[in-house]
DRENFIVEX-776372 format. One record per residue (C-alpha): residue number from 1; residue in three letters; z, y, x. Coordinates in Angstrom, 3 decimals. Example, Ala and Ser with C-alpha at 12.3 -4.5 7.8 and 13.67 -1.06 7.14 Angstrom:
# residues 2
   nr  rest        zz        yy        xx
    1   ALA     7.800    -4.500    12.300
    2   SER     7.140    -1.060    13.670
END
This chain:
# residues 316
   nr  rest        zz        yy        xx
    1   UNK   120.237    87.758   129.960
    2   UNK   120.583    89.787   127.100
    3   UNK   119.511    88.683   123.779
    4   UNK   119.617    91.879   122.039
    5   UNK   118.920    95.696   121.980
    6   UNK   121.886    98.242   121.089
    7   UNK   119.856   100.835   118.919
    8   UNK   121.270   104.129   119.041
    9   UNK   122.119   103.639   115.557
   10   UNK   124.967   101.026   117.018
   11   UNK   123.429    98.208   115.644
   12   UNK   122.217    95.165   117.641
   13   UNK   118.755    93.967   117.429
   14   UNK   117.509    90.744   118.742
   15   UNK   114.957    91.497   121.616
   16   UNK   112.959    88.280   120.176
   17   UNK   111.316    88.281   116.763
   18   UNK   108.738    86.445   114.430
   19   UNK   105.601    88.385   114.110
   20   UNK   103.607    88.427   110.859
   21   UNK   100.702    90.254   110.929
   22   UNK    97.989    88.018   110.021
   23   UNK   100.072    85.291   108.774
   24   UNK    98.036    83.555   105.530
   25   UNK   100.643    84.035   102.463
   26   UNK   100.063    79.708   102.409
   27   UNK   101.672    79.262   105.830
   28   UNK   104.217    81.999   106.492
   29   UNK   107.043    81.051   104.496
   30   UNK   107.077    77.839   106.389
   31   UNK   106.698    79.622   109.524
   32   UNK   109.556    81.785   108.593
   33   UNK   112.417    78.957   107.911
   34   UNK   111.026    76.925   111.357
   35   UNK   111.633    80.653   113.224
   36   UNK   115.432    80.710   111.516
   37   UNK   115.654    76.642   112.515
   38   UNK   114.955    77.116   116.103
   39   UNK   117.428    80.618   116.494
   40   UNK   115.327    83.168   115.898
   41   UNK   117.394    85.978   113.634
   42   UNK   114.977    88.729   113.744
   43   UNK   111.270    88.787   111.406
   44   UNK   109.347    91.888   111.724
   45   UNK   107.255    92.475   108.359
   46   UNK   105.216    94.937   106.893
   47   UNK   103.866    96.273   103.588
   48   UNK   100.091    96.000   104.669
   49   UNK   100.545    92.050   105.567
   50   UNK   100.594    91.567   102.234
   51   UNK   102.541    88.417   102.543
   52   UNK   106.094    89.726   102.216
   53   UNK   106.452    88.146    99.100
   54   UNK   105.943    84.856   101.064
   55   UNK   108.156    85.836   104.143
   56   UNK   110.852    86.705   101.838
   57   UNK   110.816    82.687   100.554
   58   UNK   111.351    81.800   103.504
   59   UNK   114.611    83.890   104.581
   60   UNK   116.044    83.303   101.102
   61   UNK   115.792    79.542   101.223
   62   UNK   117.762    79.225   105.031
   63   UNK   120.251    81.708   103.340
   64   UNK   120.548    78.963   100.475
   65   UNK   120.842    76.613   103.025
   66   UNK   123.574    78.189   104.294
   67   UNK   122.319    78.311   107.582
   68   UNK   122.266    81.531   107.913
   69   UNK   123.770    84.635   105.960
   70   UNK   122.002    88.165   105.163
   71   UNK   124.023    90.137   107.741
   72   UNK   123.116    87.427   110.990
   73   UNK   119.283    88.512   110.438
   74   UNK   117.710    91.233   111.476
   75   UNK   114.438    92.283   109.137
   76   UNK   112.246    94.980   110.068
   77   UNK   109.496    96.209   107.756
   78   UNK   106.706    99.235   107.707
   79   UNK   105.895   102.193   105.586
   80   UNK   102.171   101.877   104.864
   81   UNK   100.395   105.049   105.645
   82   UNK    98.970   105.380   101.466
   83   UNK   102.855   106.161   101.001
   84   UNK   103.607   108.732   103.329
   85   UNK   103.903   111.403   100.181
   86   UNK   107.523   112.120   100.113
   87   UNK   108.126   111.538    96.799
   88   UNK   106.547   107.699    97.162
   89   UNK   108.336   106.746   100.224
   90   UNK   111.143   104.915    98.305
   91   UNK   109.094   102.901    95.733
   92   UNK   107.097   101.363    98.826
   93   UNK   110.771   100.782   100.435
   94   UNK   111.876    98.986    97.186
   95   UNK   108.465    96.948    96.421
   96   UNK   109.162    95.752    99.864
   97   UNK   112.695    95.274    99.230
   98   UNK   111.597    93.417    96.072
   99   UNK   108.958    91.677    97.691
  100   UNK   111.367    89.846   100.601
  101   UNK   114.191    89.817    97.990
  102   UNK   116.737    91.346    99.921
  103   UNK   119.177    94.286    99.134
  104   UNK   118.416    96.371   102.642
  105   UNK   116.474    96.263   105.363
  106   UNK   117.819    96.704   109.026
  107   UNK   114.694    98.756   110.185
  108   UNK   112.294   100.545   108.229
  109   UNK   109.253   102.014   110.398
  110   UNK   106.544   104.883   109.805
  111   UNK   103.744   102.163   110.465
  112   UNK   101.206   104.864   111.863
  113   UNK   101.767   108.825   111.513
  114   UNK    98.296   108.859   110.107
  115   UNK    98.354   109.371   106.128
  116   UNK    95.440   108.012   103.753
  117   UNK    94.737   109.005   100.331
  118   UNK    97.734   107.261    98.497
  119   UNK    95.940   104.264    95.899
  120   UNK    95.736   100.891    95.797
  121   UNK    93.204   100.671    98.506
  122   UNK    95.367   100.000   101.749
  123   UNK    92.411   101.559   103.705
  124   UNK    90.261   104.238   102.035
  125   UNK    87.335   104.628   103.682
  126   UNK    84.719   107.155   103.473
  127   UNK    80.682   106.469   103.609
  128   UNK    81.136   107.067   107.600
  129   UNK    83.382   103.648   107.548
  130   UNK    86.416   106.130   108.312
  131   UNK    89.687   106.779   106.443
  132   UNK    89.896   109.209   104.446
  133   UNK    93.102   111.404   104.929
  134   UNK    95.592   112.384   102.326
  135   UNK    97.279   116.120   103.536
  136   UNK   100.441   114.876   104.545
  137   UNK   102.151   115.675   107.588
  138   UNK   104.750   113.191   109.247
  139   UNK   107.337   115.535   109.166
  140   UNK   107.375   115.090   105.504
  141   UNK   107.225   111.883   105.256
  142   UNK   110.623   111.436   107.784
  143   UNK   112.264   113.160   105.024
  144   UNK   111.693   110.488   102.766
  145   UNK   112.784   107.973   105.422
  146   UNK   116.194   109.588   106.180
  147   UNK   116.286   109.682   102.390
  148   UNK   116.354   105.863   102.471
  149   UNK   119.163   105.812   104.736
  150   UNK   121.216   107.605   102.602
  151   UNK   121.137   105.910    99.977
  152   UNK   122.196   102.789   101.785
  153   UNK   118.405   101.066   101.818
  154   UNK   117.676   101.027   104.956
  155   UNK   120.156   100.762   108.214
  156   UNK   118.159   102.012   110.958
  157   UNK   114.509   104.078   110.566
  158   UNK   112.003   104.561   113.185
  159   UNK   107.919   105.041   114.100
  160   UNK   105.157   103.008   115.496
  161   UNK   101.635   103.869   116.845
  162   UNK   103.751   107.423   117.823
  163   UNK   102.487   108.837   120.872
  164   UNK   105.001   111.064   123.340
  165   UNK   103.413   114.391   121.583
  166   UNK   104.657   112.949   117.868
  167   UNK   107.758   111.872   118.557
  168   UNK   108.520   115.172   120.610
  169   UNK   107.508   116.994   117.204
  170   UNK   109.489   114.413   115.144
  171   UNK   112.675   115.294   117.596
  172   UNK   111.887   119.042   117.343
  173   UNK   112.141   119.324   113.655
  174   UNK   114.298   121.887   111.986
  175   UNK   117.120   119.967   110.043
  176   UNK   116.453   116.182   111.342
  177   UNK   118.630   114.268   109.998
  178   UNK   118.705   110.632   111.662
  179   UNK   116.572   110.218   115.635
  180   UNK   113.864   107.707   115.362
  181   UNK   115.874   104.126   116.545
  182   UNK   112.396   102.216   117.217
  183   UNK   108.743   102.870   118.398
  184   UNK   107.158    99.961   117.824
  185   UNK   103.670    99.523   119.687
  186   UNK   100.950    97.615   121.265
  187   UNK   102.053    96.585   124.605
  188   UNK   101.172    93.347   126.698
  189   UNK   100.104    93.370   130.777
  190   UNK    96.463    95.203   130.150
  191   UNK    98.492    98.202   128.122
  192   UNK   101.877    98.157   129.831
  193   UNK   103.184   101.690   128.586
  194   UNK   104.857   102.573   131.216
  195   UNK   104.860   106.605   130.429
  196   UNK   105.833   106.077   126.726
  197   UNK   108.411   103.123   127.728
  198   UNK   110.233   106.034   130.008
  199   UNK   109.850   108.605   128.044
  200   UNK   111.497   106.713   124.632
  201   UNK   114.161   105.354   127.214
  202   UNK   115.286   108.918   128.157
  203   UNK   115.360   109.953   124.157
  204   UNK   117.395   106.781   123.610
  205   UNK   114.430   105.047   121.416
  206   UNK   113.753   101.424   121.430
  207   UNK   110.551   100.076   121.995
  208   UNK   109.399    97.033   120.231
  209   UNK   105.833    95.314   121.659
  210   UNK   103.293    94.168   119.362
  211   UNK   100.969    91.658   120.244
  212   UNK   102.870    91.007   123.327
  213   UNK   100.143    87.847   123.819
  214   UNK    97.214    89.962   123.371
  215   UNK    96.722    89.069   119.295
  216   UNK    94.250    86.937   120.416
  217   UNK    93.210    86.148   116.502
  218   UNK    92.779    89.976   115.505
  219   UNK    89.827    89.904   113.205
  220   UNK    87.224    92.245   115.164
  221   UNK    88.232    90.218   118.832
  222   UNK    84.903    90.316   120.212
  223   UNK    83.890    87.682   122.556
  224   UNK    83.479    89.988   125.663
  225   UNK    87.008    91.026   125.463
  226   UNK    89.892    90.277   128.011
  227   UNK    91.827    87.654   127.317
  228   UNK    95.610    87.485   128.484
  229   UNK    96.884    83.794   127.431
  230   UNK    94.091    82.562   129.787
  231   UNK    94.480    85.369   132.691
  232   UNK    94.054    83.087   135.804
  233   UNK    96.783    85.352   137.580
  234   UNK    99.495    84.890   134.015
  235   UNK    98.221    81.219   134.568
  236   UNK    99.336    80.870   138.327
  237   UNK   102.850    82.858   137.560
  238   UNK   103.477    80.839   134.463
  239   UNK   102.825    77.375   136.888
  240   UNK   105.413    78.704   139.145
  241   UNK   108.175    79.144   136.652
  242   UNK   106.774    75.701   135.043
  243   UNK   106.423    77.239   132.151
  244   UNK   103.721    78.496   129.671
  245   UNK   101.424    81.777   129.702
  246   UNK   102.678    82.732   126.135
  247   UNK   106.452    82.241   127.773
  248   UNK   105.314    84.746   130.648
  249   UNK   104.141    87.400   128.704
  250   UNK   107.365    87.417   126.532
  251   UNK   109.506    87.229   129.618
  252   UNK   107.985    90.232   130.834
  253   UNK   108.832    92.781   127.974
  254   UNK   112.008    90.622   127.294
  255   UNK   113.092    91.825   131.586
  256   UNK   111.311    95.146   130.969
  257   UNK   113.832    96.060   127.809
  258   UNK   111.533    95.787   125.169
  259   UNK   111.416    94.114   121.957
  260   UNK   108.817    91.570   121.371
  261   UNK   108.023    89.888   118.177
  262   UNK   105.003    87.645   119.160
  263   UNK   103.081    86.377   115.734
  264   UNK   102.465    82.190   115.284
  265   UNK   102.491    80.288   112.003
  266   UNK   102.653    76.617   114.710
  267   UNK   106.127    75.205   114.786
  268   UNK   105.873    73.787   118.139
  269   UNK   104.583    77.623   119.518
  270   UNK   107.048    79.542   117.312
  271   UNK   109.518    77.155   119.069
  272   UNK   107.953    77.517   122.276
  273   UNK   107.517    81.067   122.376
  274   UNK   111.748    81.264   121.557
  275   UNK   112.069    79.308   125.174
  276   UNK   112.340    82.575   127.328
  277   UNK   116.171    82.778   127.881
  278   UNK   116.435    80.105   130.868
  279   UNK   113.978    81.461   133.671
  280   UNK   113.847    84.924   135.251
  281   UNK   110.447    86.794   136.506
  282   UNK   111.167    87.993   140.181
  283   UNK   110.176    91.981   141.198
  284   UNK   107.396    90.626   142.915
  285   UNK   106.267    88.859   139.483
  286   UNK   106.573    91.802   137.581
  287   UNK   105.189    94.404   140.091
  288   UNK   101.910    91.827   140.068
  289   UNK   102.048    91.727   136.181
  290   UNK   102.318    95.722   135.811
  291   UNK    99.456    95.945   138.064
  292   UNK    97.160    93.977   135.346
  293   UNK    97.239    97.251   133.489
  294   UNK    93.601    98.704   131.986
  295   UNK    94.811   100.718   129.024
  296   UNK    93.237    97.997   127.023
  297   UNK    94.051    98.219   122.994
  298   UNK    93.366    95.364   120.716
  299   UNK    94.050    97.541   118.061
  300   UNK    92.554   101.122   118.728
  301   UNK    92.555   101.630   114.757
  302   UNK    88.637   102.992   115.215
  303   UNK    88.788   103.769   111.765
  304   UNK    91.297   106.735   112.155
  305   UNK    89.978   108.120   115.008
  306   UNK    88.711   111.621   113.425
  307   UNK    92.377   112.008   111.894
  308   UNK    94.492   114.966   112.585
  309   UNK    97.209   112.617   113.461
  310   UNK    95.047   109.828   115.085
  311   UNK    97.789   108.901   118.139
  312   UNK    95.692   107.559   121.041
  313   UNK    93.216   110.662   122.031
  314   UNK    96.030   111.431   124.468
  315   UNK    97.024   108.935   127.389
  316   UNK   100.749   107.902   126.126
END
């Protein structure tokens, strides 16, 4: 089984990685070096975590060790939507380059193709509770992406949240420089993405799931809500394979082609959730897990909705 991705950049990228969205600042660099000590070689970051800081502890003290060099990991990290003004792309590229202590990053994402009013409020809201927009347009703001890439920054650049419509506009634009090597979005059995999975696969873009397990500790889960780590049917699967739920849902994406970068700050389930390379899901497994679908988001970003850019009024 394959352990990584070939972007269409020609770099490799591991199909596993550490999540850390939602990661205290306390516990992630811990979290961090036991991801490195168990194999994992790919951390997915962002700006808005505000713990990159903390993240970036971690990966330089297994470098120290010697355990690992710069050039065996694979770091991802996001452009937060208050920097999508050209001209401030780069700074929020090199605080986050500052902030994890490293000279480049090997993928740099759009985080959502919705611009906010640029400040130090990550999410300026208005008196409706909704964000208020800066007038930027994504186009723009890919500019100042490719702009990174150039100047030897960044390796590989890419979206997430896109929908089909964005990233046909993105491909469309007069004078692109670099193609989009990642979308990275929410995808787990109740929002399998099969439309946007194809169509990415047929423009050569990756696809990276977040919250493969459901994000189970997003702040506004509301009792009522589905929940996929205790799915009776993932339950029944994952006792056939003798292994756990968590393991299933990874295995799925993992078989399906996709990146998955499952959050935990617990040694034993960041080590656990790295146990997906000795057991194989069977068609019949995967046909039953596809047909969980519900177009279920844990993270509709309700806040955006009014946005001229707001990606999910439109099914993929």
């Amino acid at each position: 089984m394959a352990t990584h991705i070939l972007l269409n950049t020609g770099a490799k990228m591991p199909v596993l990685g550490l999540g850390t969205w939602k990661s205290p600042p306390g516990k992630v660099t811990e979290a961090v070096k036991a991801a490195i000590d168990v194999g994992y070689r790919h951390i997915d970051c962002a700006y808005v975590y505000q713990n990159e800081n903390e993240v970036g502890e971690g990966i330089q003290q297994k470098i120290k060790e010697g355990l690992v060099k710069r050039e065996d990991l694979f770091i991802a990290s996001k452009l937060w939507c208050t920097f999508h003004e050209k001209s401030m792309v780069k700074q929020a590229c090199q605080q986050t380059l500052s902030d994890l202590k490293l000279d480049y990053l090997d993928l740099y994402l759009i985080h959502w193709p919705m611009g906010f009013k640029a400040g130090s409020n990550l999410f300026p809201l208005d008196d409706r509770g909704l964000t208020v927009p800066d007038n930027t347009c994504f186009l723009d703001t890919w500019e100042g992406m490719e702009e990174l890439v150039d100047a030897g920054m960044v390796k590989a650049i890419g979206v997430s949240n896109f929908n089909h419509e964005q990233i046909e506009t993105l491909l469309k634009k007069p004078g692109l420089k670099y193609q989009p090597a990642n979308n990275q979005v929410e995808c787990h059995p109740y929002l399998t993405q099969e439309k946007l999975l194809d169509y990415c696969r047929s423009k050569g873009i990756s696809v990276t799931a977040y919250s493969p397990l459901g994000s189970p500790d997003r702040p506004w889960a509301k009792p009522e809500d589905p929940s996929l780590l205790e799915d009776p049917k993932i339950k029944a699967i994952a006792k056939k394979h003798k292994k756990t739920a968590a393991q299933v849902l990874l295995r799925f994406q993992i078989q399906r082609g996709i990146i998955a970068i499952p959050k935990s700050i617990t040694p034993q389930r960041i080590e656990e959730n790295f146990k997906v390379f000795d057991f194989d899901l069977d068609g019949e497994d995967i046909k039953n897990i596809l047909s969980f679908n519900r177009n279920w988001r844990g993270c509709p970003m309700h806040w955006g909705v009014e946005h001229k850019d707001y990606p999910f009024n439109i099914e993929y």
